[in-house]
C-alpha positions in Angstrom: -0.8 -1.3 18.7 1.2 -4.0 19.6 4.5 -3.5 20.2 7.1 -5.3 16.9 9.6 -7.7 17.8 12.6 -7.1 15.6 14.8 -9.7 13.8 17.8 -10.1 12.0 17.1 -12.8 9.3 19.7 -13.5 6.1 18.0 -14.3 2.8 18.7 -16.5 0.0 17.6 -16.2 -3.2 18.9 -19.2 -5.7 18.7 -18.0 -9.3 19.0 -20.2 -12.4 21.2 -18.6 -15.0 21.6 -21.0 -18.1 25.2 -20.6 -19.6 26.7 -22.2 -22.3 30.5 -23.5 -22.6 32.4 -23.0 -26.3 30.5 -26.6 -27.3 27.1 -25.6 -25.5 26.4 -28.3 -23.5 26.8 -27.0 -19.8 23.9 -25.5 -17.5 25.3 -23.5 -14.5 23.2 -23.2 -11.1 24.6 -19.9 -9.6 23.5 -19.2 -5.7 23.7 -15.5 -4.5 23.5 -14.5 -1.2 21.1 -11.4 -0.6 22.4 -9.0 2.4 20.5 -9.7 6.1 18.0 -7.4 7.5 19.5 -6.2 10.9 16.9 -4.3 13.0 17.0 -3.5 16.5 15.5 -5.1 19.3 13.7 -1.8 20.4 13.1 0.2 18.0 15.2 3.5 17.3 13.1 6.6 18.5 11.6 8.5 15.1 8.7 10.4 17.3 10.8 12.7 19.3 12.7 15.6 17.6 14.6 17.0 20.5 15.1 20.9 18.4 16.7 22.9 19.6 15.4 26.3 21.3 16.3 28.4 18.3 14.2 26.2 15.8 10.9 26.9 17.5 11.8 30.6 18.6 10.9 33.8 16.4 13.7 36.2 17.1 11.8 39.3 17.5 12.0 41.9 15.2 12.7 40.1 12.2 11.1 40.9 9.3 11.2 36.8 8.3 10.3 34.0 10.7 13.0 32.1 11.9 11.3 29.3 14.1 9.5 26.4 12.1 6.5 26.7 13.6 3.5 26.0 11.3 5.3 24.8 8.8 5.1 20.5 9.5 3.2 19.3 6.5 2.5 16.1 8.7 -1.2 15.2 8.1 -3.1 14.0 11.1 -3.9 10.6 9.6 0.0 10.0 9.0 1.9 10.9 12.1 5.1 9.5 12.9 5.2 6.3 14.8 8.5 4.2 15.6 6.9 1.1 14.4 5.8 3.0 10.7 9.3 4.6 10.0 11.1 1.2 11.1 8.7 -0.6 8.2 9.5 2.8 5.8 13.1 2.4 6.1 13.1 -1.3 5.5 11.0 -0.1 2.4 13.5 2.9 1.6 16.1 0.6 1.2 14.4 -2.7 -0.6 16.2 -3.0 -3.8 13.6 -5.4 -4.8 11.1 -3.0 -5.6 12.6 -1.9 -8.4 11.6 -4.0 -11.9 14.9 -6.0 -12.2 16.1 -5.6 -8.0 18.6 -3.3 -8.6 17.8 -0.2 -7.2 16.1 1.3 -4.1 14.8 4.8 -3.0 17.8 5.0 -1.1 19.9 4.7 -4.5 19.3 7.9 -5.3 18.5 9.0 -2.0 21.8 8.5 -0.1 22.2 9.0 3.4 25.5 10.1 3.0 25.3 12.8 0.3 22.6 14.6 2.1 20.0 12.1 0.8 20.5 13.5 -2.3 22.8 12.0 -5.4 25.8 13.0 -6.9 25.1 12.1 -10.2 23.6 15.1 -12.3 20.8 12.8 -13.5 20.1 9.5 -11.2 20.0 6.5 -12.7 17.3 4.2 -12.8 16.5 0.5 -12.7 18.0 0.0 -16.7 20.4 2.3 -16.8 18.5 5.1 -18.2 18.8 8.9 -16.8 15.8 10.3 -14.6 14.4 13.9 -15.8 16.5 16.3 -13.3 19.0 15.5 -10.1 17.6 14.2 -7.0 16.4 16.4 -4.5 17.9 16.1 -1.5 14.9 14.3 1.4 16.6 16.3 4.5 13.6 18.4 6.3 11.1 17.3 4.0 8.4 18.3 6.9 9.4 21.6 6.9 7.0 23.0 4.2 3.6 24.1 4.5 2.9 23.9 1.0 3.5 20.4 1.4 3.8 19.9 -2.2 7.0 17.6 -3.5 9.1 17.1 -6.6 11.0 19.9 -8.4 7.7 21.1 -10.5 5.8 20.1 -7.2 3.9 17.8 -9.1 3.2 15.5 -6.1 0.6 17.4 -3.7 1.8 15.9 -0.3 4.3 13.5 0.5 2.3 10.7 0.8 1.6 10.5 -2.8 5.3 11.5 -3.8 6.9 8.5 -2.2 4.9 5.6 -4.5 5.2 7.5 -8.0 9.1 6.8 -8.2 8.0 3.0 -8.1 5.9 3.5 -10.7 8.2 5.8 -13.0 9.5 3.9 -16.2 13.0 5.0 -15.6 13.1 4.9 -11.8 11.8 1.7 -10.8 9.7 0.4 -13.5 6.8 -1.2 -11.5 3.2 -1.3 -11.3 1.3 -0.2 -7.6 -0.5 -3.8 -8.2 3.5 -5.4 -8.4 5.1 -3.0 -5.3 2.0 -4.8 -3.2 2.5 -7.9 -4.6 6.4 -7.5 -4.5 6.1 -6.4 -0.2 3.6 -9.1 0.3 5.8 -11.9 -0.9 8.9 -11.0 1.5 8.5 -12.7 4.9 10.6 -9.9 7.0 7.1 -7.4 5.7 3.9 -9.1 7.6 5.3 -8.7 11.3 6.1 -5.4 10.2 3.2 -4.4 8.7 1.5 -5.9 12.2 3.4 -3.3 14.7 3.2 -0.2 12.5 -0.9 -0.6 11.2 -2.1 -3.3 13.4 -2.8 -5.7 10.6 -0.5 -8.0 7.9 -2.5 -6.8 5.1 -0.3 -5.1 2.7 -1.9 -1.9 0.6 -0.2 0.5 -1.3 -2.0 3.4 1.0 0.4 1.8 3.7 3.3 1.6 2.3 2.9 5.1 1.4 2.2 6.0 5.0 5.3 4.5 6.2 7.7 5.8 3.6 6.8 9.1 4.1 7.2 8.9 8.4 10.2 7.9 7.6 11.7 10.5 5.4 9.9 13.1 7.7 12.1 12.0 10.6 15.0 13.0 8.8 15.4 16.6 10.2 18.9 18.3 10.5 19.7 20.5 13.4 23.0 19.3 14.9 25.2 21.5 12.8 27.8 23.9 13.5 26.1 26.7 13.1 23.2 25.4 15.3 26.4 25.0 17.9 26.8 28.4 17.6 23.4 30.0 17.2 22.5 27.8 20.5 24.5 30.5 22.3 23.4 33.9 20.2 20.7 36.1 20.4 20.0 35.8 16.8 21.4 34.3 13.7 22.8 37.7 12.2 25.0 37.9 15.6 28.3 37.0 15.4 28.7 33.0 16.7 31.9 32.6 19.0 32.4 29.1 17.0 32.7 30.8 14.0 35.7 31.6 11.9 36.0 35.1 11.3 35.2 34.1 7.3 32.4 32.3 8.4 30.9 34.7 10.5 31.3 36.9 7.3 29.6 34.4 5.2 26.8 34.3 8.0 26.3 38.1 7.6 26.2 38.0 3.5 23.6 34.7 3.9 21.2 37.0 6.0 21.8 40.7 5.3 20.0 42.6 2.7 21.0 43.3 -0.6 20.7 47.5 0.2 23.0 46.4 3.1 25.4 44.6 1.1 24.4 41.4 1.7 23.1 38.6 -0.6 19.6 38.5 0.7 19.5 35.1 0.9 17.6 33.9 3.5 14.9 35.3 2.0 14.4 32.0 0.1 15.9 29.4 2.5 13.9 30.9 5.5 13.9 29.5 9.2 16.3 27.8 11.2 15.4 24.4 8.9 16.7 26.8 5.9 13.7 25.6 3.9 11.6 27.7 1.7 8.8 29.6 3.3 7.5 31.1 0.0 3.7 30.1 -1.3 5.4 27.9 -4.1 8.1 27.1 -6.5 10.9 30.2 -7.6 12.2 31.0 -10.5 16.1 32.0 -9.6 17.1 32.8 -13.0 19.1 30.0 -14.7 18.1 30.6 -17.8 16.9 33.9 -19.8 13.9 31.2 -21.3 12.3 28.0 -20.3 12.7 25.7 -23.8 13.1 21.9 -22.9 11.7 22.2 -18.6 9.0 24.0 -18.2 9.3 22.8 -14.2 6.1 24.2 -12.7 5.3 25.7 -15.3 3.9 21.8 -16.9 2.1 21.1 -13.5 0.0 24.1 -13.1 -2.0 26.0 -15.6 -0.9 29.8 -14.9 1.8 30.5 -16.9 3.7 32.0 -14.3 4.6 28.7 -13.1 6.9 28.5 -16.2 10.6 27.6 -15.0 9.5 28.2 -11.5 11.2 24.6 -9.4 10.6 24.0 -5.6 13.1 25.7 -3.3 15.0 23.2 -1.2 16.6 23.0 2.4 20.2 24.0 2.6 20.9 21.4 4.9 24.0 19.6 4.1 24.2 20.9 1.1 28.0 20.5 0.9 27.1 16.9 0.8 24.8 17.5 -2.2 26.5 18.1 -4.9 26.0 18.7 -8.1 23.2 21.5 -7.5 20.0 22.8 -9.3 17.6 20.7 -10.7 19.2 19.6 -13.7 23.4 19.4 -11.7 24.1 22.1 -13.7 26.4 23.4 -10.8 29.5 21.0 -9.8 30.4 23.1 -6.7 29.0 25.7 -4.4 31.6 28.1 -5.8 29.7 28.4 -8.9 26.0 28.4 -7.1 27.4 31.4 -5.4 28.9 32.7 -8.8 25.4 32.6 -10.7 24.0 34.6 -7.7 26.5 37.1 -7.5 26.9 37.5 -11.4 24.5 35.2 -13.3 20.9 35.5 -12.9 18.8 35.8 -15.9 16.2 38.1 -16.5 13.7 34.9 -16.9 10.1 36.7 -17.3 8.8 34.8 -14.6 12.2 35.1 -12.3 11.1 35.7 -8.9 10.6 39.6 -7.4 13.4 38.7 -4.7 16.2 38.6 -7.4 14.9 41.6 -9.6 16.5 45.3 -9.0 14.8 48.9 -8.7 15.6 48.9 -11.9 13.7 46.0 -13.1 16.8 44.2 -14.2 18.3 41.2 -12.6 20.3 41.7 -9.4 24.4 41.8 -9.2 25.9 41.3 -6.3 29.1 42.6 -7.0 30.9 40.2 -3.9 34.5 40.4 -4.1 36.3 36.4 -4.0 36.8 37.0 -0.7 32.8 37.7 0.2 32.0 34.4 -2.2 34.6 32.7 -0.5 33.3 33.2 3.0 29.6 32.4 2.0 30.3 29.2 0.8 32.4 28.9 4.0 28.9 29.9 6.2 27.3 27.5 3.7 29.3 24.7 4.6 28.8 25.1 8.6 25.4 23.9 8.0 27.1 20.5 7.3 25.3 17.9 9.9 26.9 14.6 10.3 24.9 13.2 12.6 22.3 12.9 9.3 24.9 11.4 7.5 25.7 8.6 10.1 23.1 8.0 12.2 22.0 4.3 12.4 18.3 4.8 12.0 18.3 6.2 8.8 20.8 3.8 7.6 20.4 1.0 5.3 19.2 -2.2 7.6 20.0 -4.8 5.1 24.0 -5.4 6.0 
């Protein structure tokens, strides 16, 4: 493949807007200038992940793997190249592949809220309100399922990233106008060239390249990797902790028998993804009524109000929580787990008693307040900042 040579090129786009004075007898010519596309000389580096020792390490003994291994949903026809994320984040962040140039992936995707949104429902290309509250893009890799979207409607990620173009809320476009739309742009054919060999533009492409680049967004320069690089295992106390967040640590992985909050059980691994076969139901409501979440994907019915588990990565970035932003905080996430799970009848095993009835916690304030103190150690802000996931039109 031949190796891109980048540019930084500023666009202008003249559009002819006809305006009319009190007597009607003026036209107006209004010019706007459109933001440059800065990309580096040599490329940034997307192929190597650099984990961390702890990430690809099962701590022995553990009843629940820790290291990620086996988990990369990366399908051999689709791995990660410089030259393909460099096109998908030019594509991540072109506004004008939405229907009126307004919006982007990355408008609901944002790099500093986690890649996530902080609007409970995202708003789309006309104003109007998506189904449920973006999910945050952080260690999307990470899940052998490899099935994306809330309801995991999506079967891998290559097929997730072109069906928010198309959504008639999203982005409002056709496949046949995304093509037509990256074809016209002169920044895309040299592009196209260095990550696919060819200047042919095809939405199997575009896919391709969108979805290298939201796999190279992987978070593991936390403080709590900081600390778990120097432990034996993630339950040991971290010597950069705070004594309330080594508390909150202990909750986050203990058992509930042992007085803890069992949650790891869920957000498994070092990546704090999900290594359950498919989406949970964690008991927000007592009945499913207007989402059915997995439950209108797949036939079985216990798929009803079951929603893909995400990564806990920067989640205090990703605000409001669930997928519908019910929750404004991650005090009241830990509050519906300590006191507020509903006895949903498909609510997963993990949250259901000896008695068959919903688990309580029982945390004092001072247990809920160190959790979402742990919670908030897993805070990365290299994610938030780095320049190759950033927006390359400035």
């Amino acid at each position: 493949m031949t190796k891109p040579i980048y540019f930084s090129i500023l666009f202008l786009c003249a559009f002819l807007f006809f305006s009319c004075s009190s007597d009607g007898d003026q036209d107006e010519f209004v010019v706007i200038e459109e933001a440059a596309l800065n990309l580096p000389a040599d490329s940034f580096d997307y192929v190597s992940l650099n984990l961390p020792a702890h990430f690809t390490t099962n701590v022995a003994g553990q009843p629940l793997p820790t290291s990620i291994s086996g988990l990369d949903n990366t399908p051999t026809d689709n791995p990660i190249t410089n030259e393909g994320a460099t096109l998908g984040r030019v594509l991540f962040y072109d506004k004008k592949l939405s229907a009126n140039g307004t919006i982007a992936c990355a408008s609901c995707h944002i790099q500093d809220k986690g890649f996530s949104d902080d609007e409970i429902l995202s708003i789309g290309f006309d104003g109007g309100l998506t189904g449920r509250h973006s999910m945050t893009l952080i260690n999307s890799r990470f899940y052998q399922r490899g099935r994306f979207f809330w309801d995991e409607r999506a079967s891998t990620l290559e097929e997730q990233v072109l069906m928010p173009f198309q959504d008639p809320v999203e982005m409002g476009m056709t496949l046949e106008e995304v093509v037509s739309t990256v074809a016209s742009q002169e920044y895309y054919p040299e592009l196209f060239e260095s990550a696919f060999g060819s200047q042919e533009v095809s939405s199997e492409n575009i896919s391709k390249a969108l979805a290298q680049f939201v796999r190279s967004i992987v978070s593991y320069s936390s403080k709590y990797d900081e600390g778990r690089a120097s432990a034996a295992s993630p339950g040991a106390n971290f010597a950069n902790f705070t004594d309330e967040e080594n508390l909150g640590k202990n909750l986050f992985f203990q058992t509930i028998p042992n007085g803890g909050g069992a949650c790891f059980g869920c957000h498994t691994t070092e990546a704090f993804v999900s290594a359950n076969p498919g989406p949970q139901n964690n008991g927000l409501d007592i009945a499913s009524v207007t989402d059915l979440g997995a439950g209108d994907v797949f036939t079985n019915s216990i798929f009803v109000g079951r929603f893909k588990t995400t990564s806990l990565r920067n989640i205090e970035l990703t605000a409001p929580y669930m997928h519908d932003g019910r929750f404004g905080s991650l005090e009241e996430v830990v509050e519906h787990y300590n006191s507020g799970i509903q006895n949903h009848p498909t609510l997963s095993p993990a949250l259901i008693d000896d008695n068959g009835n919903p688990v309580r916690l029982n945390f004092t304030e001072a247990e809920k307040a160190a959790l979402v103190a742990f919670l908030k150690t897993l805070t990365d802000d290299s994610v938030s900042s780095e320049a190759k996931w950033s927006d390359p039109f400035n």
